[in-house]
DOLUM-6098 format. One line per field, with one value per residue (C-alpha): residue number from 1; residue in one letter; x, y, z. Coordinates in Angstrom, 3 decimals. Layout:
BEGIN
resi: (NUM:...)
resn: (A:...)
px: (X:...)
py: (Y:...)
pz: (Z:...)
END
This chain:
BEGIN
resi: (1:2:3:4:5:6:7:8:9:10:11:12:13:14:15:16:17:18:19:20:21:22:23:24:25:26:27:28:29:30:31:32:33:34:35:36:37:38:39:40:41:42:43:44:45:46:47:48:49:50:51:52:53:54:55:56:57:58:59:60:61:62:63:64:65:66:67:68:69:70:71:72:73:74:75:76:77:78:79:80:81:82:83:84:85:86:87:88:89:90:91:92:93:94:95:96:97:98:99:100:101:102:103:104:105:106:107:108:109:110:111:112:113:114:115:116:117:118:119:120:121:122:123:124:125:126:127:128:129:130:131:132:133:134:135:136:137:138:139:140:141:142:143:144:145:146:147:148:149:150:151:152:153:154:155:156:157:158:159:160:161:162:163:164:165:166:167:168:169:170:171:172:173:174:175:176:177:178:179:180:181:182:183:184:185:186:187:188:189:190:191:192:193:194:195:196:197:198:199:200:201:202:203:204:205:206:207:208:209:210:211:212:213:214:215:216:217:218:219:220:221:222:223:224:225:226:227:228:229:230:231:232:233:234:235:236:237:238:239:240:241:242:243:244:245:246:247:248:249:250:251:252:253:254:255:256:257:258:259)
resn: (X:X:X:X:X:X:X:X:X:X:X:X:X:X:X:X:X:X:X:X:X:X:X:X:X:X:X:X:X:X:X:X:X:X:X:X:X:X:X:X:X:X:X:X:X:X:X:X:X:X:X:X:X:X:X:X:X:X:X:X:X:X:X:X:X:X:X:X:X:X:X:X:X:X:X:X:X:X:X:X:X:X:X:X:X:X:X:X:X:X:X:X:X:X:X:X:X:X:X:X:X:X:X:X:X:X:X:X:X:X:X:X:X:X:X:X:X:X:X:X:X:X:X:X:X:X:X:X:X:X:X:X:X:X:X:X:X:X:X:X:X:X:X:X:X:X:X:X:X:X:X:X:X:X:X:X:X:X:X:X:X:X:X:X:X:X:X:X:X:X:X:X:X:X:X:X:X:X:X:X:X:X:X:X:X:X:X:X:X:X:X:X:X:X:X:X:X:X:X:X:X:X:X:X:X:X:X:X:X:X:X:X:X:X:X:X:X:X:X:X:X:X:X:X:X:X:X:X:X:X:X:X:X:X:X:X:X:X:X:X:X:X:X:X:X:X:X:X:X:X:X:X:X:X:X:X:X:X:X)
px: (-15.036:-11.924:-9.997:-10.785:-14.192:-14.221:-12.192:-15.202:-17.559:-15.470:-15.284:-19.084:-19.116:-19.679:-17.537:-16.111:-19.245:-21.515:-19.329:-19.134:-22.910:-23.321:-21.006:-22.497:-26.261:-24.833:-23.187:-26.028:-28.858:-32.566:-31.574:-32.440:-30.741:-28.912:-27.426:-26.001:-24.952:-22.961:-21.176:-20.186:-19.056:-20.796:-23.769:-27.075:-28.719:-25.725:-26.496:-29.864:-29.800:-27.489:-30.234:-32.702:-30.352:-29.461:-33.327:-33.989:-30.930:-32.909:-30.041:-32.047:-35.436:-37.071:-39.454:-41.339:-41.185:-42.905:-42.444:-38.993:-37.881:-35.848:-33.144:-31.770:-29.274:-31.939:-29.751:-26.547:-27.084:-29.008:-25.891:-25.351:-27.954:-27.658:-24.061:-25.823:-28.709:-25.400:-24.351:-26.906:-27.486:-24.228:-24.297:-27.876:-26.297:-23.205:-25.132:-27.205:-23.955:-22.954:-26.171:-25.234:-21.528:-22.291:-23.584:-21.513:-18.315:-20.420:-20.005:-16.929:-15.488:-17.899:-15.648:-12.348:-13.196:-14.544:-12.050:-10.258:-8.212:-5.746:-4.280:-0.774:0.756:3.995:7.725:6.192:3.076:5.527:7.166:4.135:2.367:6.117:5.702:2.432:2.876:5.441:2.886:1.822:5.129:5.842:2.549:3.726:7.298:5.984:4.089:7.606:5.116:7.201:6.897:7.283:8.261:8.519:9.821:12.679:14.889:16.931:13.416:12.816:16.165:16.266:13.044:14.271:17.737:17.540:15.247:18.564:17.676:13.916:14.837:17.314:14.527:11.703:14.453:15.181:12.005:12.620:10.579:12.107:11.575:11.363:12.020:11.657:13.871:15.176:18.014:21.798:21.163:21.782:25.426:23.813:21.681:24.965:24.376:20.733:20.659:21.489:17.419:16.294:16.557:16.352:15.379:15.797:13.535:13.966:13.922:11.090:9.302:10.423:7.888:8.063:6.413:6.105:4.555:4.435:2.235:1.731:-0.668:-4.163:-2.979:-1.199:0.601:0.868:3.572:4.051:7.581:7.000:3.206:4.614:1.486:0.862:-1.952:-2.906:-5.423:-6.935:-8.365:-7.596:-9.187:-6.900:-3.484:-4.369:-4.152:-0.702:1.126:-0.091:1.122:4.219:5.228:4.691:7.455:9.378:9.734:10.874:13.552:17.144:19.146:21.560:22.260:24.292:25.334:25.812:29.679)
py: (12.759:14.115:12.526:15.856:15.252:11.743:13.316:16.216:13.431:11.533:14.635:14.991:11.369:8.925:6.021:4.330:1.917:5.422:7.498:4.730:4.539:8.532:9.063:6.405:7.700:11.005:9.388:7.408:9.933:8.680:4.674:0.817:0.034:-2.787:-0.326:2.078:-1.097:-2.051:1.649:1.053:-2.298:-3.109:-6.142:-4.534:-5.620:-3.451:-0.690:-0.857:-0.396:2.516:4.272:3.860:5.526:8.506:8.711:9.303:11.595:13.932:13.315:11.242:10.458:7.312:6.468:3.325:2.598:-0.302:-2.110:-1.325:1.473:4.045:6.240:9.628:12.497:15.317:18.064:18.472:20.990:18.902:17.868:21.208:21.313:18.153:18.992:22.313:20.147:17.648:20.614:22.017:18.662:18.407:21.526:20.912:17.575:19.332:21.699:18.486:16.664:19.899:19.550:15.903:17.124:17.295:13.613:12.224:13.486:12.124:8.743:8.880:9.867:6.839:4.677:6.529:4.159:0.839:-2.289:-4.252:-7.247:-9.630:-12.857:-14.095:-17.426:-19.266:-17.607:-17.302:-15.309:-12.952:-12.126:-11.843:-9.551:-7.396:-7.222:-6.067:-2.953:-1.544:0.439:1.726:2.802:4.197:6.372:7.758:8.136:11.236:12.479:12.637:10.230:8.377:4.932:4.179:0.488:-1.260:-4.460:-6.782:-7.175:-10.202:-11.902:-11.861:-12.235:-15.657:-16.755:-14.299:-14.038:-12.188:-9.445:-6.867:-6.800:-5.866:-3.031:-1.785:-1.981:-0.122:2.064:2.820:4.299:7.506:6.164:7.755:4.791:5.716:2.345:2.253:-0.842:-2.667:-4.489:-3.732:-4.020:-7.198:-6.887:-8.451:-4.779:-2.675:-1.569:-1.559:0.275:3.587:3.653:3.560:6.486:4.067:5.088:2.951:2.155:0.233:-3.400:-3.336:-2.413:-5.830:-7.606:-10.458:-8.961:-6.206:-3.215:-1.445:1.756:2.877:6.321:4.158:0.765:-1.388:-4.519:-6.544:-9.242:-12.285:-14.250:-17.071:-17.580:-17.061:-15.190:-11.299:-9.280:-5.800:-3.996:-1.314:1.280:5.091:5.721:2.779:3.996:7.661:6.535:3.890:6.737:8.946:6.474:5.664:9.720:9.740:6.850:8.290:11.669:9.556:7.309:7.732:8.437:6.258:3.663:0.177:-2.612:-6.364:-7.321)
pz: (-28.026:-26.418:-23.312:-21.566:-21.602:-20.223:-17.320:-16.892:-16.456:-13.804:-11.920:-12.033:-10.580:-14.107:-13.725:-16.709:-18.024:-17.582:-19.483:-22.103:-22.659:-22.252:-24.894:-27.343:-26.480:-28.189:-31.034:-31.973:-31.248:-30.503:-30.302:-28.867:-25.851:-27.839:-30.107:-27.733:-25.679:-28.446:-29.248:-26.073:-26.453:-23.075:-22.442:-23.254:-19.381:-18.126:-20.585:-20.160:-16.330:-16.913:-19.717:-16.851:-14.450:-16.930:-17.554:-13.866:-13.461:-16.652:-18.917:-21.089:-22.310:-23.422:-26.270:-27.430:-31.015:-32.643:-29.196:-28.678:-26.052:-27.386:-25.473:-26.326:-25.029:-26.095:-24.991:-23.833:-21.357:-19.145:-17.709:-16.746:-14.869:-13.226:-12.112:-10.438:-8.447:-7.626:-6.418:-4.493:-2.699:-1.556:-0.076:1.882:2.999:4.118:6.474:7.113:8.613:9.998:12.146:13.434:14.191:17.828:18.286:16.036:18.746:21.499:19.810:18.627:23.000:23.880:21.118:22.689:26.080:24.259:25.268:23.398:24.191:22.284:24.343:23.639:24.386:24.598:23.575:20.085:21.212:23.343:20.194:17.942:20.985:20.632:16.851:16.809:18.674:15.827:14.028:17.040:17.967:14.514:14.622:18.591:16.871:14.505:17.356:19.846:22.241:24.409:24.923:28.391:29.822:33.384:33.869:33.837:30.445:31.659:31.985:28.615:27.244:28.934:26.690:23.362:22.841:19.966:22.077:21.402:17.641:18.028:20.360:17.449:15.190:17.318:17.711:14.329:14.585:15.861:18.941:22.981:25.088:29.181:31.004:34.557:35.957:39.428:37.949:35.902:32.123:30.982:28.905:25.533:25.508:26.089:22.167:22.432:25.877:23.408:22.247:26.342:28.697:32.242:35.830:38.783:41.364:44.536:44.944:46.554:43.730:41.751:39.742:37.583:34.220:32.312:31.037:27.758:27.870:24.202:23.140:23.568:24.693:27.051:26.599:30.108:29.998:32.435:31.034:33.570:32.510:28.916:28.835:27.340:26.636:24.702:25.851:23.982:26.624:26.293:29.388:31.191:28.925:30.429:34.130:33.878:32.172:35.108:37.470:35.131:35.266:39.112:39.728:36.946:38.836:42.160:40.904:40.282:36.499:36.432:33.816:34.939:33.464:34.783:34.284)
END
């Protein structure tokens, strides 16, 4: 039997051990199940189960003869038909689904405000919690997304020196990063400092952590505490980049650096 028609009977949803028996079941003609198992070079209980299945599909037909069942491929056009009942039940379960559309969006906005929360400790925690958030940034990257940041970059400098290089490499991203700041960039981001578009906001602003508002989740960041969390909110991530775009309208442009 050609390759071609091994490919039809994919298509019609046979996978490999099914076309294998299918195809011996013709070859043979009216047959035990142990010698169509072994056309098909498969174990007879697995060929035997598939008979069965082909027999309740309509493909085939059964027989007993002198105590031993008998399977056959009668006619060839039964698949046709079976193909057009596939057919026709795929289309009443599409208008089915169709029907459930409306809940199933219900569930899906409850799922939209569902929590999530992942804890990270210690300098290495920090970093993992940083790491993490790359796909996410990647994903708001093709969508021009901005991530938007608050908080103090000398803070975690003095815990991850290296801090310069994972900006370069979130940046390589294609990701816009908005950081709202109360404090001259550190000089060790001076090449870095080309992926951020800063605003500064008055000292009396100043807090000790930091904030990283992605599309559906927020990572909260305490350098002292050597503590961070992600929480996954979209509800929550709506209302900080509301308050985020509020202070970014009031503060100031300009970029500095410490000397």
């Amino acid at each position: 039997m050609s390759p071609e028609f091994s490919e039809l009977l994919k298509k019609a949803g046979f996978d490999d051990k099914e076309i294998a028996v299918y195809l011996a079941a013709i070859t043979l003609g009216n047959a035990p199940a142990s010698e169509i198992a072994k056309e098909a070079k498969i174990k007879r209980s697995t060929c035997y189960g598939i008979l069965e299945d082909l027999v309740r599909k309509g493909l085939a037909t059964k027989t007993e003869k002198d105590r031993v069942l008998h399977f056959d491929i009668e006619s060839i056009d039964l698949l046709k038909t079976y193909i057009e009942n596939q057919k026709q039940s795929f289309t009443k379960l599409q208008k089915e689904v169709d029907g459930f559309l409306p809940d199933l969006r219900k569930l899906q906005k409850q799922a939209d405000f569902r929590s999530e929360a992942e804890y990270f400790e210690g300098v290495n925690g920090i970093k993992s919690a940083f790491e993490s958030a790359l796909p996410e940034v990647k994903k708001m990257a093709k969508k021009n997304l901005p991530l938007l940041m608050h908080g103090s970059t000398s803070k975690i400098l003095g815990i991850w020196p290296e801090f310069p290089e994972y900006v370069e490499r979130r940046g390589k991203t294609g990701i816009k990063v908005h950081m709202l700041n109360w404090e001259k960039m550190p000089q060790p981001m001076a090449e870095a400092a080309s992926y951020y578009t800063v605003r500064y906001l008055p000292e009396k602003y100043t807090y000790q952590g930091g904030t990283n508002i992605f599309e559906d989740k927020v990572l909260l960041l305490d350098v002292d505490s050597l503590f961070a969390v992600i929480i996954k909110n979209k509800r929550l991530t709506e209302m900080m980049r509301i308050f985020f775009e509020f202070m970014w309208e009031k503060s100031k442009k300009t970029l500095e650096f410490i000397k």
